[in-house]
Structures are given as C-alpha cells and as structure tokens.
C-alpha positions as CSV (number, residue, x, y, z in Angstrom):
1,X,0.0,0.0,0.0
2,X,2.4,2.1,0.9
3,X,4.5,2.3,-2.5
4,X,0.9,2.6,-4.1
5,X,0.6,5.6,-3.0
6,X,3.9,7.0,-3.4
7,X,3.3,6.2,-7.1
8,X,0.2,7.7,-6.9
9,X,1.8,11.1,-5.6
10,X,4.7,11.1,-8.0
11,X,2.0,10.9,-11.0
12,X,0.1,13.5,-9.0
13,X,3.5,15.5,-9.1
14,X,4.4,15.3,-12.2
15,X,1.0,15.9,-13.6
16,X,1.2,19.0,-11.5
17,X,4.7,20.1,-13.0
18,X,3.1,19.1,-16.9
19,X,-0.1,21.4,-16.5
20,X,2.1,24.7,-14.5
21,X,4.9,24.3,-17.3
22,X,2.2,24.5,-20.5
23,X,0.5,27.6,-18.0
24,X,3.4,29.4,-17.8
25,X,4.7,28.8,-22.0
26,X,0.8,29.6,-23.0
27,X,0.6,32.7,-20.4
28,X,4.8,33.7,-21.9
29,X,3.8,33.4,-25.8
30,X,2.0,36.6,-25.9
31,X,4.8,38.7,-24.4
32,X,7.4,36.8,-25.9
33,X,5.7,37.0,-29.6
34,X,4.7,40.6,-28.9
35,X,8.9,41.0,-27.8
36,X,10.1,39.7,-30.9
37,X,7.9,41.0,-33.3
38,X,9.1,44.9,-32.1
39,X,12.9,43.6,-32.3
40,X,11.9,42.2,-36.1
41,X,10.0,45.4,-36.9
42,X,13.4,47.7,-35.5
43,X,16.1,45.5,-37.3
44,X,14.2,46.2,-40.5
45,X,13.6,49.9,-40.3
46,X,12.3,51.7,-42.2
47,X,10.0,49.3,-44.0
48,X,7.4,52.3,-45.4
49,X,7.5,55.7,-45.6
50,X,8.6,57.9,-42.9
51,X,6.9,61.6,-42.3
52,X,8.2,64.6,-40.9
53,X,5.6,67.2,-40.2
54,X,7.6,70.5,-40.5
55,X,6.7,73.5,-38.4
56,X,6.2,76.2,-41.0
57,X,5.3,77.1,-43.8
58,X,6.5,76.2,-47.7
59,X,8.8,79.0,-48.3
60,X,10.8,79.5,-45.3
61,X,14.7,78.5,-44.1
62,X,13.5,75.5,-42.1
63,X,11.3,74.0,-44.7
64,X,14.0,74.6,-47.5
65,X,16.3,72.9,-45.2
66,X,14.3,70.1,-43.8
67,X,13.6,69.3,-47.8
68,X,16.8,69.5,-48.9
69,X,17.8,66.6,-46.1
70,X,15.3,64.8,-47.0
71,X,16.9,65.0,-50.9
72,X,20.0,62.7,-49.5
73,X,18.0,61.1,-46.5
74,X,15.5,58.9,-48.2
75,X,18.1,57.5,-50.7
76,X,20.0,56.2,-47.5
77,X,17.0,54.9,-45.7
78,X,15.8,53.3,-49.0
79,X,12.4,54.6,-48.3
80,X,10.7,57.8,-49.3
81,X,10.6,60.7,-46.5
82,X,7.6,62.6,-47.1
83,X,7.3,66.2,-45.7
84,X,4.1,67.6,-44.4
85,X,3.9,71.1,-43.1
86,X,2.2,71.7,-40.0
87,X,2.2,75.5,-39.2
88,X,1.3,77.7,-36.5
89,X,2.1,78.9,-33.2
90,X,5.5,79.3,-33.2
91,X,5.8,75.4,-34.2
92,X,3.4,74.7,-31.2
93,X,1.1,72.0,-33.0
94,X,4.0,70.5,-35.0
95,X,5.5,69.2,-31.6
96,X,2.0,68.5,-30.3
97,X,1.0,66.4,-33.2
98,X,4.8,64.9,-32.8
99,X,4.0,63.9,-29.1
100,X,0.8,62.0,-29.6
101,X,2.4,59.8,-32.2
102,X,3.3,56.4,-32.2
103,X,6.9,56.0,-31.3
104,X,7.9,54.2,-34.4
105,X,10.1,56.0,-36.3
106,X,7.9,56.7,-38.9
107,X,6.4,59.9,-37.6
108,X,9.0,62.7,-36.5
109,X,8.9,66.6,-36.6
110,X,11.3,69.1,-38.0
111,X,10.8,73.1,-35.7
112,X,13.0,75.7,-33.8
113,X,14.2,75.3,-30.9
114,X,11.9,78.0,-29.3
115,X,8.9,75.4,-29.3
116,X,10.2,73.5,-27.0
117,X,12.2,76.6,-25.0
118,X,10.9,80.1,-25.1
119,X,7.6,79.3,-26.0
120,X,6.6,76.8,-23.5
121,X,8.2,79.0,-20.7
122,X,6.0,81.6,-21.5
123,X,2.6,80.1,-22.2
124,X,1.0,76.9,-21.3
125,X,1.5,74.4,-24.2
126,X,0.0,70.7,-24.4
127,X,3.5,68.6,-24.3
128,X,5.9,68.3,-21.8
129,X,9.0,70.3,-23.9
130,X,11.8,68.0,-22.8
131,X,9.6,64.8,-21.9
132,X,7.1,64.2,-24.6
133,X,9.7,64.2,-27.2
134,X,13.7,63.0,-28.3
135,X,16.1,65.0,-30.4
136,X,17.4,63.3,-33.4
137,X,19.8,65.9,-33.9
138,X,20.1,69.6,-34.6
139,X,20.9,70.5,-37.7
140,X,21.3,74.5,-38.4
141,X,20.8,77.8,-36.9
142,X,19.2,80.7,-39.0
143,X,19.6,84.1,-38.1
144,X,17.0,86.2,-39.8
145,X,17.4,89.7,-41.4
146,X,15.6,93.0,-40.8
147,X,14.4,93.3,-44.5
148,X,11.9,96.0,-46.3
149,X,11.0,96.0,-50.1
150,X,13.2,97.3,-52.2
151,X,11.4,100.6,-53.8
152,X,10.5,101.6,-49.8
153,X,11.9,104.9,-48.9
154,X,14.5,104.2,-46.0
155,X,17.5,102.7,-48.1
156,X,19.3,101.8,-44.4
157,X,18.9,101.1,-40.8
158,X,19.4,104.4,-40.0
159,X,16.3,105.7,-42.2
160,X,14.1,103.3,-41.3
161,X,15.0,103.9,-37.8
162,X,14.1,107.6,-38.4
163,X,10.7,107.0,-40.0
164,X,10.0,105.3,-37.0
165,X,10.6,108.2,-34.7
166,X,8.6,110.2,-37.1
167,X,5.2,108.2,-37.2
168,X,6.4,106.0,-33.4
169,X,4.0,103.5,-33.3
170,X,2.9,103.5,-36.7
171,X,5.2,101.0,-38.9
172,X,4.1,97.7,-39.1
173,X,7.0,95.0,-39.2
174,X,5.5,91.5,-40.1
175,X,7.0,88.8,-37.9
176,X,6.8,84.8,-38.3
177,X,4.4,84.5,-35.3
178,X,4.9,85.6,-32.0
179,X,7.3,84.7,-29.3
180,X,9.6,83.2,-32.8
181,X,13.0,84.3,-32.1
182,X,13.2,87.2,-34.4
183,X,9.6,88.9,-33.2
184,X,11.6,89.0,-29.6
185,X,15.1,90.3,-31.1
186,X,12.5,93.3,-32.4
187,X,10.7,93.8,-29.5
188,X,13.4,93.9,-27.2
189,X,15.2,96.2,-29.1
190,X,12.2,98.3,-28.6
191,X,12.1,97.9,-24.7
192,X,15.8,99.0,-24.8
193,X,15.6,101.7,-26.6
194,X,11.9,103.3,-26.5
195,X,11.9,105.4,-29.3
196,X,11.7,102.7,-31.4
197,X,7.6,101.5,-31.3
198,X,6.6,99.5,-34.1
199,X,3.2,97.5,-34.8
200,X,4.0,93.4,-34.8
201,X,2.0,91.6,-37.5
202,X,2.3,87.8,-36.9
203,X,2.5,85.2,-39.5
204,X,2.0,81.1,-39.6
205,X,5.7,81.3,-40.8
206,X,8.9,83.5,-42.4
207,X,7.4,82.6,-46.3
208,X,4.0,84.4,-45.4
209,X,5.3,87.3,-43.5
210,X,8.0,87.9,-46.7
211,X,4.8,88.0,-48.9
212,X,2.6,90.6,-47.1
213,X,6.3,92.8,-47.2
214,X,6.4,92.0,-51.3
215,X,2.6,92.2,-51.2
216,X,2.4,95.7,-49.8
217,X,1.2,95.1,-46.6
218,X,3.8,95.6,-44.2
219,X,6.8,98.1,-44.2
220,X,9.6,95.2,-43.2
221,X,10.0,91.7,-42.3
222,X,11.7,89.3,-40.4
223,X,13.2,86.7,-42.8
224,X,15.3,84.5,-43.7
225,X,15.6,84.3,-47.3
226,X,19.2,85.5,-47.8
227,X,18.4,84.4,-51.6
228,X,15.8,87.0,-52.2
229,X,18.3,89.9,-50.6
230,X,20.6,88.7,-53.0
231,X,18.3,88.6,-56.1
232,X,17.3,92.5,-55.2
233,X,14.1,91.0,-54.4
234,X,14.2,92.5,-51.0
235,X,16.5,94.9,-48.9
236,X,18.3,93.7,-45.6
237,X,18.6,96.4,-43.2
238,X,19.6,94.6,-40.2
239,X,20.8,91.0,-39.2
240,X,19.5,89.7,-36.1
241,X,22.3,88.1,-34.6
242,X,25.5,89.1,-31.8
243,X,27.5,89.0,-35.2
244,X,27.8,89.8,-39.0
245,X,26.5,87.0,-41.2
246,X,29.4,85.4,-43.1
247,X,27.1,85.3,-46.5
248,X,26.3,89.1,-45.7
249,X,29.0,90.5,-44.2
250,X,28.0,94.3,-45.7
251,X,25.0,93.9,-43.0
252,X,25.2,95.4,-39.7
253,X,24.8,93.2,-36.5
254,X,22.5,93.9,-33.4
255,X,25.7,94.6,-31.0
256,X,26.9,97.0,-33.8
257,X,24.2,99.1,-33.1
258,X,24.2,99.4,-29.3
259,X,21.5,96.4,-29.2
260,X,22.3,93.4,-26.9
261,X,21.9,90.0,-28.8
262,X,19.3,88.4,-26.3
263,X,21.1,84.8,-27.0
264,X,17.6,83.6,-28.6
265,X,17.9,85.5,-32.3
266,X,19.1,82.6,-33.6
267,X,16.5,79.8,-34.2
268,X,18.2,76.7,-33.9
269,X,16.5,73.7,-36.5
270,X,15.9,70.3,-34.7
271,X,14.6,66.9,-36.0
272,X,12.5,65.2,-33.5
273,X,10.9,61.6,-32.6
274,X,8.2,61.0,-30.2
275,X,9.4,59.9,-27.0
276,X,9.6,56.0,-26.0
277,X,11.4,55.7,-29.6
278,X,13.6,52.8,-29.8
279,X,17.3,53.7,-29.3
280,X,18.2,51.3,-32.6
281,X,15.7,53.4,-34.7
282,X,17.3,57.2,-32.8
283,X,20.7,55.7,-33.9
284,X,20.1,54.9,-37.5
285,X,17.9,58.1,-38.1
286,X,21.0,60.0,-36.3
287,X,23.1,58.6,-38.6
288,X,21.5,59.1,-41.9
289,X,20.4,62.4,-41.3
290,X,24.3,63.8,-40.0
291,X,25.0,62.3,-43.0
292,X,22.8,64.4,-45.4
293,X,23.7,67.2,-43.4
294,X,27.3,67.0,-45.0
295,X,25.7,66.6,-48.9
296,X,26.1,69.6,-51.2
297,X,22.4,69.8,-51.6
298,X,21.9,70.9,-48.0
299,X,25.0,72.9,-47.7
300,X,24.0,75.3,-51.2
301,X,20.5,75.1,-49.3
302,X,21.5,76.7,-46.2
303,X,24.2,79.4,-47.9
304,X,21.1,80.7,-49.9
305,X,19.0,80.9,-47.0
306,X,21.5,82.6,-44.4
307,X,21.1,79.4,-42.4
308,X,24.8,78.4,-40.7
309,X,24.7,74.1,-40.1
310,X,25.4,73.4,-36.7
311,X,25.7,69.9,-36.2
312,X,24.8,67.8,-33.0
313,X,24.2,64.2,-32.8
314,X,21.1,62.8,-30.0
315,X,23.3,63.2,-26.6
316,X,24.7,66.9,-28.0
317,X,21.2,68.0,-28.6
318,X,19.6,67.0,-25.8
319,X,22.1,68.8,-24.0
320,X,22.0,72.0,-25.3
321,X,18.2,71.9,-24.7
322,X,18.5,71.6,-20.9
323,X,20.8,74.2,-20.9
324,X,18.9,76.4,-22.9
325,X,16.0,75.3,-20.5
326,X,17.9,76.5,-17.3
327,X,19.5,79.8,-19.6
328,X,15.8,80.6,-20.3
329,X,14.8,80.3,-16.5
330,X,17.8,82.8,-15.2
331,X,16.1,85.6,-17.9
332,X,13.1,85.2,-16.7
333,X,13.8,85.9,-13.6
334,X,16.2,88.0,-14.2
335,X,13.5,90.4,-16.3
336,X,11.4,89.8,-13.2
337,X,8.6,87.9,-15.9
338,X,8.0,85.3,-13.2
339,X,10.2,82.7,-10.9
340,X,8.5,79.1,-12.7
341,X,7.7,78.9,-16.6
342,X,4.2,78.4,-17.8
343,X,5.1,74.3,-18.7
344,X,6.3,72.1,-16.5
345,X,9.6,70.7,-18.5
346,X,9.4,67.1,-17.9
C-alpha cells in the first residue's frame, strides 16, 4: 500500500509540473511574440515611408532645409521621407501632433528650438518640452534679417529707424508669429531703446510674412531668405544676430548698433521623434540624417537661406536643450517675468 501511494503522488506530481509548465509557455507566448515582433520590426527599419511634419510654412529656411535633407536622406534609408507642413504657433502644433504619435520611427517633426524653449516658458502648451519628445539631432541655426521691399523709402537702418521716430507707433514689421525668435530680437530692441515703437504683424511662418512685405502690406519683415536679398528682391537692413553674417558680411549686426543679442535670435533647427522611440531606430535616423547634413544639396540650401549648419548628434542635442531650458529660466527671472515657466519641463 504504501508504495501505491507513493506512485500515486509522484504521478500527481508530475502531472502537477506538466499542466504549470504548458500555463506558464501559453501565459509567456503573448509577451514573448509581442517582444520579438518589435525587435523584427526595428532590425528592419524603415520598411514604409517615414513623415516629418515641418513647423512652417513652404517657403521658409526650415522647410527649404528640412527638404533638402530629406533630398539625400530617403536615398540612405531606402524609403521615401515625405514632408508635411504643419504651421502655426511658433511650431506649437507640429510638436503637439509629434508627441501624440506612435513611437515608431515613422512619424518625427522638423521646428526651432523655441517650441520647446521660449515658447513653453511663456505660455501653457499641451507637451511636456523635454519629456514628450527626443532630439534626433540639430541640424542649423538661421539668423533672420531686418528686411523691407526694395522701392521703400528708407534705403538703411538708420532711415528706417528715423521713419519710426517720425510716425512712433505707426510702422508695421511683419513677424513669423509671435514669441519666434526674431519677433523677440525686435521687440526687445524696442524695450531697450523706446523710441523705437513699431506694430508686430504675426504670420503662420517666415514665407508668409516675406509676402505681405512683397505684397504691400507691411513696411519690413523678419526673414530668412538671404536668396531674395541677394536677387534684389528685398532689402536687408539689419541682421539679427550678436555678429555679422558670413554670407552678408555688408549687414550690420544687433551689438553693432548698441542692441544686446538676447542669445535667442538665432533659431536653432531640430529633428524630433516622439518619445519612447527605440534607441536602434534614434541611432540609424541620427546617422542618416548627419550624413545628409554633409551633402552639397543641403550645404547650397542653407548658404542661400543665411542658415549656418550646426551639427549635433542625439546626446549633444539634448544637452543644449537643458541648458537652454535652465539659460531661459535665469532671464526670466532675471527680467522679473516670473520665478517658474508656464510648462512644467518634464
């Protein structure tokens, strides 16, 4: 009887161990399918298109930059890149749209660094600026002009600087939305020196405040198109930088003029993936796109648009946005605007 029932229990047993291992394999598969199917799906990115929603509008330096990447990029990923532009805001619903998508790879954004530092500090935006999203890499930084139209009556600075005096207040300077870097290059140059009032028109982007200028609507612009100065199309007045532009050098700078360069004149151009991207996706994008940065196509690109390529892989940017993060901070407080910015960083 007795070894009866110890074969009895070791049947029991091994029953027991028979029915928990086929539990825990049948309760595993899911995870374990679900695991290897995202490590397939990385190892062969990009297997479709990828999109980059762009911040402004056709026409402008980030859109003629972001397009001429592309030019190289898609040949390397052996995929198209198709560009969509998603104005407005400063670049506000570009990164918005960007941090609601799937983190995949195939949807990533293409805006200035203000959307995710100037902006955010002073207004409440729907994205946690240095959460929500991961820097691929920065790839430029524009500094825009002072420009009027070339048959307007102030051939320099110094005239249009007078016709302001004369009629303060009354000049309207069209500006690619407000709280972009250039509007607050202008407008601080009027808080330091109040003679100068103008009227701010914003715009969705640089390419529509340049046509209101052409069109008649404005008296002078902030833009970007160096090519258009060039081509006599317009007249540069002013560049809105700490320093002479290398492809202008005939323009004057902010500094030369007794203006302080408030550090955020030039817009800095980022490409961005949704946060939670996979690092071997980051990596490869990284790659390819610091590799088109070096092509002819985007170098000519960025001459003619007055656009200087600054180069810096993931960790680089990312690092240069928390210290523009904490730079931003110490100015606020320092023009006594408020001790905590409007959205919480992370």
């Amino acid at each position: 009887m007795k070894s009866d029932h110890f074969q009895t229990s070791g049947l029991y047993i091994r029953r027991e161990v028979l029915r928990l291992t086929v539990f825990t394999l049948l309760t595993a598969f899911p995870v374990l399918s679900t695991f290897f199917c995202a490590e397939a799906a990385e190892q062969e990115y990009p297997s479709r298109s990828v999109e980059i929603s762009i911040a402004f509008p056709p026409g402008g330096a980030l859109d003629a930059a972001v397009r001429a990447l592309i030019h190289d990029a898609e040949q390397r990923l052996g995929q198209p890149v198709t560009a969509l532009n998603t104005p407005g805001s400063g670049g506000v619903p570009a990164v918005t749209k960007l941090a609601k998508a799937k983190p995949d790879g195939y949807s990533l954004a293409a805006c200035v660094s203000n959307a995710l530092i100037f902006i955010p500090h002073r207004n409440a935006v729907p994205y946690r600026p240095l959460r929500d999203v991961t820097p691929i890499l920065s790839f430029g930084q524009a500094a825009p002009l002072l420009v009027t139209s070339p048959d307007a009556p102030w051939q320099t600075l110094e005239d249009f600087f007078a016709a302001t005096h004369e009629k303060p207040g009354e000049l309207k300077i069209a500006v690619p939305g407000l709280g972009t870097p250039s509007h607050i290059a202008l407008a601080m140059m009027s808080e330091q020196d109040p003679s100068l009032k103008w009227r701010f028109i914003p715009f969705a982007g640089p390419g529509e405040a340049e046509a209101a200028l052409l069109g008649g609507h404005v008296d002078a612009a902030a833009s970007g198109a160096l090519a258009r100065v060039r081509q006599g199309q317009m007249r540069g007045l002013l560049a809105l930088s700490g320093e002479r532009l290398p492809a202008m050098p005939d323009l004057p700078a902010l500094t030369e003029k007794g203006f302080d360069d408030p550090g955020r004149g030039d817009s800095t151009f980022l490409l961005l993936a949704p946060a939670g991207t996979p690092d071997s996706i980051l990596n490869r994008l990284e790659q390819v796109f610091l590799e088109a940065a070096e092509s002819r196509t985007f170098k000519d690109t960025a001459a003619a648009y007055s656009v200087t390529p600054v180069l810096r892989g993931r960790s680089e940017t990312q690092v240069f946005l928390r210290e523009a993060w904490s730079r931003e901070n110490s100015i606020l407080k320092a023009l006594d605007m408020g001790d905590a910015p409007a959205t919480t960083p992370e």
